[in-house]
TIDREN-651795 format. One line per field, with one value per residue (C-alpha): x, y, z. Coordinates in steps of 0.2 Angstrom, whole numbers, m for minus. Layout:
N
X = (X|...) $
Y = (Y|...) $
Z = (Z|...) $
//
This chain:
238
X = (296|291|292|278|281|268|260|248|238|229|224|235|253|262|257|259|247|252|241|227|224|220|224|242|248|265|269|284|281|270|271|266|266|284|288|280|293|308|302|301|320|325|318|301|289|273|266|254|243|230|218|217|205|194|194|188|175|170|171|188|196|210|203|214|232|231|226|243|253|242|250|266|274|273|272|259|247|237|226|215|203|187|182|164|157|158|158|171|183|178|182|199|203|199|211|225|226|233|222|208|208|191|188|175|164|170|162|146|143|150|142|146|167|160|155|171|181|172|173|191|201|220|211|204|214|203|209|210|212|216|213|213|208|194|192|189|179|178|195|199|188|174|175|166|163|169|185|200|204|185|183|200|194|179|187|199|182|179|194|201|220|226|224|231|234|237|240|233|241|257|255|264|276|291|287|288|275|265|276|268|251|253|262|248|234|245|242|224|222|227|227|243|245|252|260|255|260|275|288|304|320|328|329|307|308|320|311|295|302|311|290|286|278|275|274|274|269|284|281|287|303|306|301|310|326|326|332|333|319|337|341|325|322|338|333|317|326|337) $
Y = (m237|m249|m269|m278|m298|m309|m325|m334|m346|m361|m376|m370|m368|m353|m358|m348|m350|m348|m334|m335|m356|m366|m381|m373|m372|m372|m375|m366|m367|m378|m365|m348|m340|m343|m335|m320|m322|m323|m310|m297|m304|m297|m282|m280|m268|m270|m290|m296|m307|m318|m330|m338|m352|m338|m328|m345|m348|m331|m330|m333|m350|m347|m337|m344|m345|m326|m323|m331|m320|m304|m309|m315|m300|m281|m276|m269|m280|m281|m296|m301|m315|m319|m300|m298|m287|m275|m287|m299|m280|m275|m293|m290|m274|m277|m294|m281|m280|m262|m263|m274|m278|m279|m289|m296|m285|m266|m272|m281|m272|m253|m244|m256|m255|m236|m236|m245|m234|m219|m227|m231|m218|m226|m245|m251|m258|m262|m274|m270|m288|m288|m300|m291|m274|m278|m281|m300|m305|m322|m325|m320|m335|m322|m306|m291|m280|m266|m257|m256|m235|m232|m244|m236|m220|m222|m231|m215|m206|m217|m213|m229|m228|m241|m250|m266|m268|m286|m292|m309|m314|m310|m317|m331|m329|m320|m311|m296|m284|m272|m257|m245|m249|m249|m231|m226|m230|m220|m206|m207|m209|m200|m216|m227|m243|m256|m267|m285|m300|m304|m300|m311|m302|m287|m278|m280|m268|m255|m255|m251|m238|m231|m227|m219|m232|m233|m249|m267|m284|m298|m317|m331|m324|m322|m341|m346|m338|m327|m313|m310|m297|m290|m286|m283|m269|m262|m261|m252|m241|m237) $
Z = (532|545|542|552|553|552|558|551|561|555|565|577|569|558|541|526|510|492|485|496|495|509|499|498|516|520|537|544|567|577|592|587|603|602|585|592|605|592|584|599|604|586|588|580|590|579|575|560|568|556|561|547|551|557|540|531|545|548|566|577|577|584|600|615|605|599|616|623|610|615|632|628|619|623|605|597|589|574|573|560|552|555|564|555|568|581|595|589|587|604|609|604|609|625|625|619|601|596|581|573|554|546|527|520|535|528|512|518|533|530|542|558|553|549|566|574|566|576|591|591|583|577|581|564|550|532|523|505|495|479|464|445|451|462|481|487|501|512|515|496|492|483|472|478|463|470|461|474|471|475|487|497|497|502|519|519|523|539|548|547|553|539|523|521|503|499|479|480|465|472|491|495|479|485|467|473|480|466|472|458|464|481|479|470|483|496|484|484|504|521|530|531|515|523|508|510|500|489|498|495|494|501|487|487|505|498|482|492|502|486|480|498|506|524|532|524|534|528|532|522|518|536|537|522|526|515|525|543|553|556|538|535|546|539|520|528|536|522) $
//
């Protein structure tokens, strides 16, 4: 299984919130160009990037200071928040990013993430956020209507290269990730289920490697000291 780290950025520093609150923001680094540093000096060959300023707005807030990781690190980055159109992805892209993540956008605007998705084959991550079975939109602030299984599948069918499957109840809680569920959605797709959210001990990545999953993206554990990226990336490994 691959471990992704993450930083979240808002107002300019690595912040984390506590399932999906802004008015619950724990700052963990004022400098978040270099946490991406730290992290490519332990080892981590793929970054999390979330502009999470830009997910609340609904355009990039953090345009400059995501540039400067883009340019600091030679990993591959996913960056996310705020991207609500095919410019903004394109915007990206061309600044480095490996892949873009598209939210609220891949359910209000299918066809244009549709049409991203066809245009950059392995570039488009959707996010799939999670509250009580059904998908949430602007920056988890709204409900969708639309049920997660058939709402995964039908992103499956675009060609997207990931799903990032975040349990907001459990973001933020060091809970534990919803392993069952997220297994389950892997079942239902071709493209990758990235877990997201919930993350808090070691035993939380083995368990999800245990249940098949691919990939999970880990941050405040990381921050809290939990673990180290080292560790982590060993109980992924198995």
């Amino acid at each position: 299984m691959q471990l992704i780290p993450a930083i979240d950025v808002l107002d300019g520093k690595v912040v984390r919130l506590h399932k999906g609150d802004y008015d619950k923001v724990t700052v963990y680094a004022d400098d978040p160009v270099a946490q991406a540093r730290a992290f490519h000096v332990a080892g981590a060959t793929r970054l999390h990037v979330v502009d999470l300023g830009g997910a609340r707005a609904g355009k990039p807030m953090n345009l400059e200071l995501i540039r400067g990781i883009l340019a600091a690190v030679p990993m591959q980055v996913q960056v996310g928040g705020g991207i609500r159109d095919a410019d903004a992805a394109e915007q990206w892209l061309q600044a480095g990013a490996h892949r873009v993540v598209f939210g609220t956008a891949a359910i209000k605007r299918p066809e244009m993430v549709r049409g991203v998705c066809e245009a950059h084959p392995d570039s488009v991550i959707v996010a799939v956020d999670a509250r009580g079975g059904e998908v949430a939109v602007e920056g988890w602030l709204e409900g969708s209507g639309r049920p997660v299984e058939a709402f995964a599948r039908e992103v499956d069918g675009w060609g997207a290269a990931a799903l990032l499957y975040t349990v907001i109840e459990r973001d933020g809680t060091h809970e534990g990730p919803d392993v069952e569920a997220t297994a389950a959605l892997q079942r239902c797709v071709r493209a990758t289920v990235i877990a997201s959210g919930g993350i808090g001990s070691l035993e939380h990545i083995t368990a999800l490697r245990a249940a098949s999953v691919r990939a999970a993206v880990c941050g405040r554990a990381l921050y809290s000291g939990a673990f180290t990226l080292a560790q982590a990336f060993d109980a992924a490994a198995g």
